[in-house]
C-alpha positions as CSV (number, residue, x, y, z in Angstrom):
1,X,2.7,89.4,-122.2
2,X,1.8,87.2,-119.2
3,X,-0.3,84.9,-121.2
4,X,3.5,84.5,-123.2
5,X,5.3,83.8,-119.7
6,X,2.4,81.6,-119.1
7,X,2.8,79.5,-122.1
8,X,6.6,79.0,-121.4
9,X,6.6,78.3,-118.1
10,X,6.6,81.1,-116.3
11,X,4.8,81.6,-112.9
12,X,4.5,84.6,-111.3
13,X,2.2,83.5,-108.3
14,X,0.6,87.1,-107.8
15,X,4.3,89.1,-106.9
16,X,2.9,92.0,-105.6
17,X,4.4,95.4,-107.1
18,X,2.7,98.3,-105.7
19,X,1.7,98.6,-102.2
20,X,-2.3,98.7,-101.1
21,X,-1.8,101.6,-99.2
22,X,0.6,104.1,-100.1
23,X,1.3,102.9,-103.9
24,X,5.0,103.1,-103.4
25,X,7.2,100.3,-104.6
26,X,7.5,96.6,-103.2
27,X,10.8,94.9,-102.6
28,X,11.3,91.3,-102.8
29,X,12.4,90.3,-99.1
30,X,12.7,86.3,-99.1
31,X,10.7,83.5,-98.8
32,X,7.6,85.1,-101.0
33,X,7.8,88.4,-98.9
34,X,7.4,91.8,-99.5
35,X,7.7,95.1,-98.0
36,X,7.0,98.5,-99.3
37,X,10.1,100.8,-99.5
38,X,7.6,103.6,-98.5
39,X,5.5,102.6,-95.6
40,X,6.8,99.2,-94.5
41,X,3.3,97.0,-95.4
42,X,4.1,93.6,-96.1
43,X,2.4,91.1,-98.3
44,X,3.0,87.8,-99.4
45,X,2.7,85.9,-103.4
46,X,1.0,82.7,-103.2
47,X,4.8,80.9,-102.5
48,X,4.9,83.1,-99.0
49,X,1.1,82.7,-98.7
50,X,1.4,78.3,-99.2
51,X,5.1,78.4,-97.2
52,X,3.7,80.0,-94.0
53,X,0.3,77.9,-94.0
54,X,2.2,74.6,-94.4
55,X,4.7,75.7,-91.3
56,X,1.5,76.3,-89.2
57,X,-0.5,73.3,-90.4
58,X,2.3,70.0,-91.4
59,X,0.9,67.5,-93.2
60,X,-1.7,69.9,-94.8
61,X,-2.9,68.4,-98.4
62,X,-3.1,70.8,-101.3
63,X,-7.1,71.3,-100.9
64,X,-6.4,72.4,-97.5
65,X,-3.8,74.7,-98.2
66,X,-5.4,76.0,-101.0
67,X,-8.9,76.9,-99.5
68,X,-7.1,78.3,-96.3
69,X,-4.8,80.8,-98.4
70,X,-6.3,81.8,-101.7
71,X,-4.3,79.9,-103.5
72,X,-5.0,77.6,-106.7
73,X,-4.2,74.4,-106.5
74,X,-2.9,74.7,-110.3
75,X,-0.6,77.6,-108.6
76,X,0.6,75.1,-105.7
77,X,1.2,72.0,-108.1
78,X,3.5,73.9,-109.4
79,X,5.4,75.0,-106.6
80,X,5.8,71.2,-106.3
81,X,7.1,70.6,-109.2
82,X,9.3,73.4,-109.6
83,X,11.1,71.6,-106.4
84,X,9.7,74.6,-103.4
85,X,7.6,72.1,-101.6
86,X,7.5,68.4,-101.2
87,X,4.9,65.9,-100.8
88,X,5.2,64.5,-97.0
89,X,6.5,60.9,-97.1
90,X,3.1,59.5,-95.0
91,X,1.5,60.3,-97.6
92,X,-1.2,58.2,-100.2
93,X,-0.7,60.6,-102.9
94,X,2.0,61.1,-105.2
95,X,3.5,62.6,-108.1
96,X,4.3,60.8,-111.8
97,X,7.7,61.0,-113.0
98,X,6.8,62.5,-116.5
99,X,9.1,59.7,-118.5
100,X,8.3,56.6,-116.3
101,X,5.7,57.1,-114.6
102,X,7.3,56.1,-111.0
103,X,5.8,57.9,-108.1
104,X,7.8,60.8,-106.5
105,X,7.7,63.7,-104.5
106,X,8.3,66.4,-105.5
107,X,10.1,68.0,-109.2
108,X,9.2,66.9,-112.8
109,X,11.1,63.6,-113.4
110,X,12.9,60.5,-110.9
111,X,16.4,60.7,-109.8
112,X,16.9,57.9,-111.9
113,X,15.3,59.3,-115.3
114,X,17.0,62.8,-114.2
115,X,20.4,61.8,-114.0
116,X,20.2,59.6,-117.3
117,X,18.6,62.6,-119.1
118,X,21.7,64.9,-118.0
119,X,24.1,61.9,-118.9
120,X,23.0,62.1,-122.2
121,X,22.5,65.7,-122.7
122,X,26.6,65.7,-121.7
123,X,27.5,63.1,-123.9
124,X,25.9,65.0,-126.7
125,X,27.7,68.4,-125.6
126,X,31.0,66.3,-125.3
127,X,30.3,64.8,-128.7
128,X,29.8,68.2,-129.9
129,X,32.9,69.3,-128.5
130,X,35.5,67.2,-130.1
131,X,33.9,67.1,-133.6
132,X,33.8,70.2,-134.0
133,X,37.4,70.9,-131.8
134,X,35.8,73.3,-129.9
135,X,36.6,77.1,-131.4
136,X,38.7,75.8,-133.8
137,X,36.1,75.5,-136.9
138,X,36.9,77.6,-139.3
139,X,34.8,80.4,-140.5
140,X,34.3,82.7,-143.4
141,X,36.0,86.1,-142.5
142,X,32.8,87.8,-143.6
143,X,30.0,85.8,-141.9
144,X,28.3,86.8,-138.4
145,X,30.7,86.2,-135.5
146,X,33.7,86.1,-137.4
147,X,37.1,88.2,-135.7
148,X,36.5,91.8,-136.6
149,X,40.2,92.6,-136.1
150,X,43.4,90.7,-136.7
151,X,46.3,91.2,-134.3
152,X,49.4,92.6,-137.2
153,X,52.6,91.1,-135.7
């Protein structure tokens, strides 16, 4: 199952579930924290582990980070691109937008490449939308989603 998350995307940056000490159950508190309902011990996931490392040590590059918390840097590239952390503007390294190639700091694509991608994806949605008038195909009574009851006036 967590191979399957892997595969589509899904990253669950070590969540803890069950508390070290008592085994009781942890809740999620905010900002990769969490507290057992039991006993009170806190932990952090790698996101709380990376977050609190980078407010003690600004500027800190992702070798750094990683060798100080644990955490891989696989697991922190991520966080970058998933938009949690950005990449310091004094800094040599950067990012690739994955359709142009333009260096950025932080997500998966350029404001530029973003916006046009959305554009289009709402074009073809409005597109969608008036050829087909938008509910008012028609469909076979008997298919899948057709009205099971008709109002008798």
């Amino acid at each position: 199952m967590e191979n399957m998350l892997r595969k589509i995307g899904f990253a669950d940056f070590s969540r803890p579930t069950v508390c070290k000490d008592c085994e009781g159950l942890m809740v999620f508190e905010g900002l990769g924290r969490y507290k057992c309902e039991k006993c009170g011990f806190t932990e952090h996931d790698d996101y709380g582990k990376a977050r609190n490392y980078i407010e003690e040590h600004p500027g800190a590059n992702v070798a750094q980070i990683s060798q100080a918390t644990g955490v891989t840097t696989k697991s922190i590239n991520n966080m970058v691109k998933e938009q949690r952390f950005e990449i310091t503007s004094d800094s040599r390294t950067f990012l690739r937008c994955e359709i142009c190639g333009t260096n950025i700091r932080f997500g998966r694509c350029c404001v530029n490449c973003e916006s046009a991608f959305h554009n289009q994806y709402e074009d073809k949605v409005r597109k969608a939308n008036i050829e087909g008038g938008f509910g008012k195909a028609e469909r076979d009574e008997n298919a899948e989603g057709a009205k099971r009851f008709r109002r008798q006036m």
